[in-house]
C-alpha positions in Angstrom: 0.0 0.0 0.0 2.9 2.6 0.5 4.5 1.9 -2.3 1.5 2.0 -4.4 0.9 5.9 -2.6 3.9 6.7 -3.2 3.8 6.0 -7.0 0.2 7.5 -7.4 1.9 11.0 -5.4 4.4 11.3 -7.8 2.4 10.8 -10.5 0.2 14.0 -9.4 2.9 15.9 -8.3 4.6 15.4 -11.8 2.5 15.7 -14.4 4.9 16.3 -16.7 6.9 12.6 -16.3 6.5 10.0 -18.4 3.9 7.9 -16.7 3.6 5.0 -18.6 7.2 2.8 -16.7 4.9 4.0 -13.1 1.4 2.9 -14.4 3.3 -0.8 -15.1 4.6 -0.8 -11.5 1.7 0.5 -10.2 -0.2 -3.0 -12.4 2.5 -5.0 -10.6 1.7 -3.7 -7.4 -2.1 -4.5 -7.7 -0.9 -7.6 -9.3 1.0 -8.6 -6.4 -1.4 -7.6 -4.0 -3.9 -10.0 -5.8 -1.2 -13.0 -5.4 -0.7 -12.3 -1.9 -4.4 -12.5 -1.5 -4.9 -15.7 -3.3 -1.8 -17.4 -1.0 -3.8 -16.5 2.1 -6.1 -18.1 0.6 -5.4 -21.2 -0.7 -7.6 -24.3 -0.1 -10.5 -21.9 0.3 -13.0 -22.1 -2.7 -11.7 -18.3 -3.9 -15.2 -16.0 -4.5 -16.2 -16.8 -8.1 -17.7 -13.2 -9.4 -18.4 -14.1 -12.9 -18.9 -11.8 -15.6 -18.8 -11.3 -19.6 -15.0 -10.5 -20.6 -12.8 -10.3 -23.2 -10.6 -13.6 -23.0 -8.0 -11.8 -25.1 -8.1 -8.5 -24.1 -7.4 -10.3 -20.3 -4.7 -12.5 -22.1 -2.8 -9.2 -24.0 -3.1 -7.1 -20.4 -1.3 -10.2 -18.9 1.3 -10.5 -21.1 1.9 -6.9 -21.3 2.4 -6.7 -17.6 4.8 -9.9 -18.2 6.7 -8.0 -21.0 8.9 -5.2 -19.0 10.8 -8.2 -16.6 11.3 -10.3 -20.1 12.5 -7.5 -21.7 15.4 -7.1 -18.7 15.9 -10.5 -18.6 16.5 -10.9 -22.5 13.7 -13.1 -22.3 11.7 -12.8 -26.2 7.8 -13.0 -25.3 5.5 -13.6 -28.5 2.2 -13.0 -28.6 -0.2 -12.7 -31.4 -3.6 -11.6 -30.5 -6.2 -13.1 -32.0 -8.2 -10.3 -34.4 -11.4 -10.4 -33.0 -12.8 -10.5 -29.5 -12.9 -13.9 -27.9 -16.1 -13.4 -25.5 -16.2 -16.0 -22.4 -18.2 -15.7 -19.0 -15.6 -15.9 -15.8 -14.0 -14.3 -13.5 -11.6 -11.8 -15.0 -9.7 -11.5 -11.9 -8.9 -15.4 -11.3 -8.7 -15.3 -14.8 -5.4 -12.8 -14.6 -4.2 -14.6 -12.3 -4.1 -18.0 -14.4 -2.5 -16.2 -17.4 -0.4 -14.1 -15.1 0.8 -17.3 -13.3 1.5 -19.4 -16.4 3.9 -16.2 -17.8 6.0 -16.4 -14.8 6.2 -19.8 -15.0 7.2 -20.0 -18.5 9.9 -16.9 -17.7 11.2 -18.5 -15.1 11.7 -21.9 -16.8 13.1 -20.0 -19.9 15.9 -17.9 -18.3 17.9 -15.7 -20.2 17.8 -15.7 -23.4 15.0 -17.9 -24.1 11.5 -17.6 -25.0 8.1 -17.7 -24.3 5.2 -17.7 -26.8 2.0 -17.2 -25.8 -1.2 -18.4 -28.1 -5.4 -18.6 -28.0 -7.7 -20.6 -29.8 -10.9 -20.2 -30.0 -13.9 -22.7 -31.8 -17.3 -23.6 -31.0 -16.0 -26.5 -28.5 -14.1 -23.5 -26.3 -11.5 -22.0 -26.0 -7.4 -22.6 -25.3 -4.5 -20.9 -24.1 -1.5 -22.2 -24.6 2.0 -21.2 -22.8 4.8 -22.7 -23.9 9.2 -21.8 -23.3 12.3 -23.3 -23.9 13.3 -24.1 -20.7 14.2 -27.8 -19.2 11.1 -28.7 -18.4 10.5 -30.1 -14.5 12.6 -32.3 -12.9 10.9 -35.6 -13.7 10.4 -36.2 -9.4 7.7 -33.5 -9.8 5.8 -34.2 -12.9 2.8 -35.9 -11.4 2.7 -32.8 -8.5 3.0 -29.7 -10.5 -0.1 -28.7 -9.4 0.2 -28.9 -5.7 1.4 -25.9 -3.4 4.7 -25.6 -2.3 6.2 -27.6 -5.0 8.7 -26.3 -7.4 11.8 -27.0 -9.2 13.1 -23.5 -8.8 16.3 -22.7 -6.2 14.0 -19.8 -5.1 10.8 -20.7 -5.9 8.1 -21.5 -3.4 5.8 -23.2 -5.4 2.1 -21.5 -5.4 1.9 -19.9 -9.0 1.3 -23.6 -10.4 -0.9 -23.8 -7.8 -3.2 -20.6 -7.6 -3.5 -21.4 -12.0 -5.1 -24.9 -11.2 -7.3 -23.3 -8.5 -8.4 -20.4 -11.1 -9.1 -23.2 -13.7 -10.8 -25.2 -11.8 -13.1 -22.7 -11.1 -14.1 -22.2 -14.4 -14.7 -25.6 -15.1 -11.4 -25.7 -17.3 -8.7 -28.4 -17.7 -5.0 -27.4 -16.9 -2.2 -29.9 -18.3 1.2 -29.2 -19.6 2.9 -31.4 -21.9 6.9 -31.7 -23.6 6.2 -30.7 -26.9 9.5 -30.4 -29.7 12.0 -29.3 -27.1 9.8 -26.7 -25.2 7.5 -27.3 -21.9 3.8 -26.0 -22.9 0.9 -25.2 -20.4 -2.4 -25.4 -21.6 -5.8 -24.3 -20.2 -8.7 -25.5 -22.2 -11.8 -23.3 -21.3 -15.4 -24.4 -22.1 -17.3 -21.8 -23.8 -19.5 -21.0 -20.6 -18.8 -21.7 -17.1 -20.6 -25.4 -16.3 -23.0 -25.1 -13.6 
């Protein structure tokens, strides 16, 4: 919360900076603030408030928050929007936070110098986002527990983004599975058209 007031101070106190690099930090702030929120809660249903959304205007917002770290890290992010709105009933916030989660992931597991590519498909079955990098893949001890909280491969990971994306899926009745795929690790969430019942 300070840091968030201190941004939006200097932001009215300078209106003549450029305000876009503080409007990002100020997205990663809230964005933080939502994962800290969904670790306090996890194993607790999360409040489902769904709503029509743009599936790809949520996906774009997600990787454009992604895009500044990748950008320092020398990490090449692809995305290529799809031309016309994908329209899906859910919960735009857990919905961030699966996207969100599933960029990190595949940043993290990429490194330096890899790359991440990001994709959507939509039909009349539902629609699917796909993550994919070029990074190891997980160790093959934790294959069948990706899912869990508080398991990672990562020297300083602690093992919830995985997590807190199964838990958003779930709640919109969507499947979550990641696969080895031509020398890259891929994450997939297949999303039914409408939430089931």
């Amino acid at each position: 919360a300070g840091a968030k007031l201190s941004i939006e101070l200097f932001l009215a106190e300078n209106p003549t900076a450029d305000p876009e690099p503080l409007r990002v930090a100020l997205r990663q702030l809230a964005r933080l603030e939502g994962n800290l929120r969904q670790f306090l809660t996890l194993g607790k249903p999360p409040p489902f408030a769904p709503r029509p959304c743009d599936l790809a205007a949520l996906l774009e917002q997600a990787v454009n928050l992604a895009r500044p770290r990748c950008q320092h890290a020398g990490i090449a992010l692809r995305y290529g929007p799809p031309p016309v709105p994908v329209p899906l009933t859910g919960d735009p916030a857990q919905l961030a936070h699966l996207f969100g989660n599933l960029i990190d992931n595949a940043a993290d597991a990429a490194g330096p110098g890899g790359d991440v590519a990001v994709s959507l498909t939509a039909d009349a079955k539902g629609t699917a986002v796909e993550v994919s990098d070029t990074g190891p893949g997980p160790p093959p001890e934790l294959t069948t527990k990706l899912f869990e909280p508080f398991v990672t491969g990562k020297p300083e990971g602690i093992g919830l983004g995985l997590a807190v994306a199964k838990q958003a899926a779930d709640a919109h009745g969507a499947a979550l599975a990641w696969r080895r795929e031509d020398g890259r690790t891929v994450f997939r969430a297949a999303l039914p058209g409408e939430r089931p019942a």
